[in-house]
N, C-alpha and C positions, 0 to 999 in steps of 0.2 A: 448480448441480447438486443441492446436497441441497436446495433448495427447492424443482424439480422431482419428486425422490424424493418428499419431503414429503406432497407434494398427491397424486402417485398411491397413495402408502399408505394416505391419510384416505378417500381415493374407494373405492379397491380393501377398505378395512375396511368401508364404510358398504354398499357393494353385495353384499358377505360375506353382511352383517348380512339383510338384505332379503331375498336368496336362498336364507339359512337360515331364514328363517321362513315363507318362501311352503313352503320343503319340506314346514315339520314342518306348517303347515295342512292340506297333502295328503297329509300321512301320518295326520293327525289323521280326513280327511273320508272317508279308507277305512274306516275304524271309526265306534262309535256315534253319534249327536248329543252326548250326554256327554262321551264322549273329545274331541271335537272344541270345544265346549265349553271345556272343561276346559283343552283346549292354548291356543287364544284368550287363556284368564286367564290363565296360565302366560309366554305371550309377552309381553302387554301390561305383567306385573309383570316379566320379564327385564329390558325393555325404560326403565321405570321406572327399575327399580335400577339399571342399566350406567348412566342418564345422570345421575343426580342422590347418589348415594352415593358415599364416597369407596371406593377402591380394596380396601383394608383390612378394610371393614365390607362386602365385595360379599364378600370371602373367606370372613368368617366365615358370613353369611348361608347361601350357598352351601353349606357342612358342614355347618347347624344345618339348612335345609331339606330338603336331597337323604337327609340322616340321616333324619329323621323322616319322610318320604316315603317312604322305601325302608322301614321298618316298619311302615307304615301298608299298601304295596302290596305288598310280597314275604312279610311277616311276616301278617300278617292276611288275612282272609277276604274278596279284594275277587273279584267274578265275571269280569273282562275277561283277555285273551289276555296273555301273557308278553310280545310283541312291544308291543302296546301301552302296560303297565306301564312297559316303559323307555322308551319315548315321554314317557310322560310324567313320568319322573323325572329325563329330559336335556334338555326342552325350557328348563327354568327355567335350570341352569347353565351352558345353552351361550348363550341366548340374553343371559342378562345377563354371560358373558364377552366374551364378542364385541364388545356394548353399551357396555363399558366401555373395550375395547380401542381401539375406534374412536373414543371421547370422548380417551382419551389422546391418540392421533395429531392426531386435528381442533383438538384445546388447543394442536398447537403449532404450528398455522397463525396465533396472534395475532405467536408470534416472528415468522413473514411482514411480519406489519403493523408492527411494531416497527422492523421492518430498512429495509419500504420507507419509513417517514418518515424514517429516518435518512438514507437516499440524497437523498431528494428534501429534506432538510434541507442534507446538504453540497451537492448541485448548485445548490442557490441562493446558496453563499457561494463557491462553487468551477467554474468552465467546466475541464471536464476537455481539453476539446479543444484550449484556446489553452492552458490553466496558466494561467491568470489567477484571480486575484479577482473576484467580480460587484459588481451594481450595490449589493447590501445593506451589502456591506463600503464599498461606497466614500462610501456616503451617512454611514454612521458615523463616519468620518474627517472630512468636509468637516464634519457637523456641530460637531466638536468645534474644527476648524480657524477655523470662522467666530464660533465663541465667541469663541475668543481674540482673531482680529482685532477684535473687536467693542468686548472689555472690556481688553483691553492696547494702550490707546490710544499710552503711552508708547513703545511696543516698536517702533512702525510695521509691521505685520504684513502681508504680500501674500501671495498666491498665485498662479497661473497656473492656468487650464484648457487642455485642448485636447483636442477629440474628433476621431479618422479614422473615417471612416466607407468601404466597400467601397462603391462606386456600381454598382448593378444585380446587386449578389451575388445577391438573392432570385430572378433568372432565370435566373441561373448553377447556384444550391443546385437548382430543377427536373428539370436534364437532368443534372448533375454533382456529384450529393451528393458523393463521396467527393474527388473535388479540393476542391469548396467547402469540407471541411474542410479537404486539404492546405493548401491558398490561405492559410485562419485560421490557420495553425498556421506560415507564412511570414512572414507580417505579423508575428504574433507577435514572433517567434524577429528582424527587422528591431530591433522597439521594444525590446525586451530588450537587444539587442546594442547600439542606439546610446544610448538615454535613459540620465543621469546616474544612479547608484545614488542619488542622494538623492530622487528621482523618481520616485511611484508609477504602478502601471499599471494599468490596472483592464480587464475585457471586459463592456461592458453591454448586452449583446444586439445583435441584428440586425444582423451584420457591423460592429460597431462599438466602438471601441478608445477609453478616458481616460487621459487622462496628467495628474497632477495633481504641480506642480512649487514649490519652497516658496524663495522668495528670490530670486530667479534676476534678473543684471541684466538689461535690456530688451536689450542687444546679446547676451547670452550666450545668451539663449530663442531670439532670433529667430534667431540661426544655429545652434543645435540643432533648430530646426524646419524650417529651409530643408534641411540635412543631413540629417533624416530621410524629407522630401517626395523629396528627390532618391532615396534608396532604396528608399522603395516603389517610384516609378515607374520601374525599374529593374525588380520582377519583371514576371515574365513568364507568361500566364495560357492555354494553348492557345494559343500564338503571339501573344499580345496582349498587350500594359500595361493592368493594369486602372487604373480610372480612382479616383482618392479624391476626398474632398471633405469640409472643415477647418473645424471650426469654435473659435475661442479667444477666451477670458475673463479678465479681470484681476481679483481679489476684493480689495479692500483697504479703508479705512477709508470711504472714499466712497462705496459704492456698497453693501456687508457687509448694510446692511440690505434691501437689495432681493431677494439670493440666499441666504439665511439658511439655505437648506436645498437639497441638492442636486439635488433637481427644479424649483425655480426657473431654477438655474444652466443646467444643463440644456435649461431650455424656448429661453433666452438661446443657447446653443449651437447648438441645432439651428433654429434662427431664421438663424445665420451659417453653417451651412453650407448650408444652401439660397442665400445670397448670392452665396457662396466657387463655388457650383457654378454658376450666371449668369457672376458674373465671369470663370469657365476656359472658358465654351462663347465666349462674349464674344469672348476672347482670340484662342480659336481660329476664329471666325469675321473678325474682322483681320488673322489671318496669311492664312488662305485668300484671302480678298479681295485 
């Protein structure tokens, strides 16, 4: 809300500015070519001083100018009309207040920019929609995870991946934005409630869910994955079970150097669930049969 205030102040100042000075031209262009003249330089120096002086030094300008102007045209022998003399002894002060009013307001449309990298700074470590962590945070992790397996050979160091992925969200998200978020924000709120607290989670775009698991013996993973499989497929999507599709990884001393960095791992991942999603249509074309 005040960054919309914001911008129509800066607009509403600047178009002030504009509309005060087309005035004073046509007050100027009822009178002499001189006066008119005269108002021209008058604006163009307003116009000067409001953008490029500081605030301070526009003030005192403004008392040293309009001072010695107003002796020059009320005190002295100048031949033009009373109406006109204050023309032009308020075209300079108004115009370079205005000028400088509106440089204030427009200076703080950079806070604007400041705020919107900061957003667009946390939505890349942060999906407000699921609560999750992104891909940025999760790369940072595995990097440092695959160090160690790498160089604490003594330790025997593993990990687990395992990515879900929503099967056919992005046709879903077309006609059903607002569920396609409920939907993510199910899944969620599933992963949350069943994966072990020592167990991270991560949302890396495109309806799709990491879980990244540190020691776990091979029968403990593989029944907290069968456990979790059983739960998505449990919700329910506009009367339908959506469908997932799984892909998982083992990082350990063997292989450490092949996934070294989390878009490796990753390419490896989404290579299995494309498998995982053959093998379930497979399935279900066996039982049909």
């Amino acid at each position: 809300m005040i960054r919309k205030h914001l911008v129509s102040a800066g607009i509403t100042a600047l178009a002030t500015v504009i509309c005060i000075c087309t005035a004073l031209m046509w007050l100027a262009g009822l009178a002499s070519p001189l006066v008119l003249s005269s108002t021209a330089i008058l604006i163009i120096l307003g116009v000067i001083t409001g953008s490029l002086i500081p605030t301070i030094l526009i003030t005192w300008l403004i008392i040293g100018l309009t001072t010695i102007g107003a002796a020059i045209l009320l005190i002295g022998y100048v031949v033009i009309d009373n109406s006109q003399k204050m023309l032009l002894l308020l075209t300079y002060p108004l115009v370079a207040s205005l000028t400088a009013l509106a440089k204030t307001i427009i200076g703080h449309w950079g806070w604007i920019d400041r705020d919107r990298n900061a957003i667009e700074s946390y939505l890349s470590h942060y999906d407000p929609v699921v609560k999750l962590q992104t891909t940025y945070n999760a790369a940072k992790l595995y990097h440092k995870e695959a160090k160690f397996i790498a160089h604490e050979k003594e330790a025997n160091l593993r990990i687990h991946l395992a990515t879900v992925h929503w099967v056919h969200s992005n046709q879903f998200k077309q006609f059903h934005d607002i569920e396609y978020k409920t939907v993510l924000r199910r899944i969620s709120k599933v992963l949350k409630q069943l994966r072990f607290p020592s167990e991270q989670l991560y949302y890396i775009g495109n309806s799709t869910f990491l879980i990244i698991s540190y020691a776990l013996a091979e029968d403990t993973y593989t029944y907290k994955n069968r456990q979790t499989k059983q739960a998505l497929e449990a919700l329910e999507v506009e009367k339908h079970n959506p469908q997932f599709k799984w892909g998982t990884l083992k990082v350990d001393q063997t292989n450490v150097s092949s996934y070294s960095e989390l878009e490796h791992a990753l390419r490896h991942l989404t290579r299995d669930m494309e498998t995982d999603l053959v093998v379930e249509y497979l399935k279900g074309a066996e039982i049909n049969g």
